[in-house]
N, C-alpha and C positions, 0 to 999 in steps of 0.2 A: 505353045506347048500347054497341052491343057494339065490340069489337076485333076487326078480322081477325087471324088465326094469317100467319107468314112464310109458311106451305105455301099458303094461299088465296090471298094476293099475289101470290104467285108463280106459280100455275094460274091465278089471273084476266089476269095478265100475257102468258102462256102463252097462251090463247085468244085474247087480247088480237092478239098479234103471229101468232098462224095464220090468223088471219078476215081480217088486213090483209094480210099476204104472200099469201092464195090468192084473195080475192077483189079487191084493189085492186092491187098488183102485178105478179102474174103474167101476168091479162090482158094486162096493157100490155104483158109481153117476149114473150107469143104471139104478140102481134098486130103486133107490128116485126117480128119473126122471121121471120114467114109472108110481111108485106111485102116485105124482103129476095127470097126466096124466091121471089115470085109477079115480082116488076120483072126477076131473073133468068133464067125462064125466058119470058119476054114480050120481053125484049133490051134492055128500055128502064134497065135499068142499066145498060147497056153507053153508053148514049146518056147517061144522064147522067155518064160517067164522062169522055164526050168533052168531054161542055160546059161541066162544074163542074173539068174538070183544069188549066186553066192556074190559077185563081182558089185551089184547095186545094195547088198544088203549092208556094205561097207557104209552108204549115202543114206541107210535107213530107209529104203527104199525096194517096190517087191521088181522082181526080175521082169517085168514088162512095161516098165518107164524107162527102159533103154528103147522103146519104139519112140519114145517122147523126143528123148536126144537126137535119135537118128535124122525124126522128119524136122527139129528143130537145124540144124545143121544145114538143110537144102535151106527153112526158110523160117523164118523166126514167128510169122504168123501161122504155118502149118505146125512149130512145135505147142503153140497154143490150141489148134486146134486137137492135137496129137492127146496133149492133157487135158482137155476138155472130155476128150474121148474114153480117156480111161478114167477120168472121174464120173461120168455117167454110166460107162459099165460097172462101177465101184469096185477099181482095181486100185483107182488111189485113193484115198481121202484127202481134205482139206490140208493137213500138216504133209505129205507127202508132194500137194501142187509146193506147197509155200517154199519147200525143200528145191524144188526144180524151177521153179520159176527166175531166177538169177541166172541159172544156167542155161533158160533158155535164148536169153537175150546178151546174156556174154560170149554166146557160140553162134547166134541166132545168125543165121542165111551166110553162112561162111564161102558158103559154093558160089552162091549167087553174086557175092563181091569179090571175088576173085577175076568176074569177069567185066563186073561194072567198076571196078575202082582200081585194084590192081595192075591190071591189064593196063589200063585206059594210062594212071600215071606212069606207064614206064617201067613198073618194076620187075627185076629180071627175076622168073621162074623159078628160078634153084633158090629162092625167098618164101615163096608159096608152105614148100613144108613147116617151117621153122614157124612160121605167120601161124597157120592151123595149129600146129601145136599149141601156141601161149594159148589161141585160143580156148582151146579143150582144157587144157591145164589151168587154166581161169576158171572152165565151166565146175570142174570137177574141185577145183578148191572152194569154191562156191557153194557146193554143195555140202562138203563137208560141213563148213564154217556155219550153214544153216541148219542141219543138222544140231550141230551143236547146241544153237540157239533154241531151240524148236522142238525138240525131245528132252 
């Protein structure tokens, strides 16, 4: 039975974390990124920023960081890419990400484990709702609570 060396550990590690950062990852902040991008020049951010702004202004927050939530929900790296997106179009500022960022990782890729972890242990379906909810009610008391701190 051989030993790995520190050095191979650490290269296996290495690899480890670059195949997962470039192939599982990234996608996902390209692909909110470009989303942002494409609802922007199409106007339909503008539109949801009419319709989601009384509901987000509760979070201190303008009506078009519910696209943040949205693509945070498929995948916790696209809801990073999502805010990344609207803070280069200067939809949000700095104390607006700091506001969302707790909720993007308290909600973050809820779809995506539904099928890799729930599923997989066992658990029956009629759980799934209940499961999303604490989720989102985490994200959204989250939000509040940073708000709080943060204004």
């Amino acid at each position: 039975m051989s030993r790995k060396s520190m050095y191979g550990t650490f290269v296996e590690g290495m690899r480890s974390g670059w195949t997962l950062g470039t192939m599982q990852l990234l996608p996902n902040m390209v692909m909110a990124f470009a989303l942002i991008q494409i609802l922007n020049k199409i106007g339909l951010l503008e539109v949801l920023g009419k319709v989601f702004g009384p509901l987000m202004g509760y979070f201190g927050l303008p009506g078009e960081a519910v696209t943040e939530l949205l693509t945070a929900w498929l995948s916790a790296g696209g809801g990073v890419g999502a805010a990344a997106g609207l803070y280069t179009h200067g939809t949000l500022n700095g104390t607006h990400v700091s506001i969302l960022i707790p909720a993007i990782f308290l909600m973050g890729a809820q779809l995506q484990y539904v099928g890799r972890i729930l599923s997989v242990a066992g658990i029956n379906s009629r759980h799934y709702k209940m499961l999303m909810l604490i989720g989102l009610l985490n994200a959204l008391l989250s939000m509040l609570i940073m708000r709080w701190l943060v204004l």
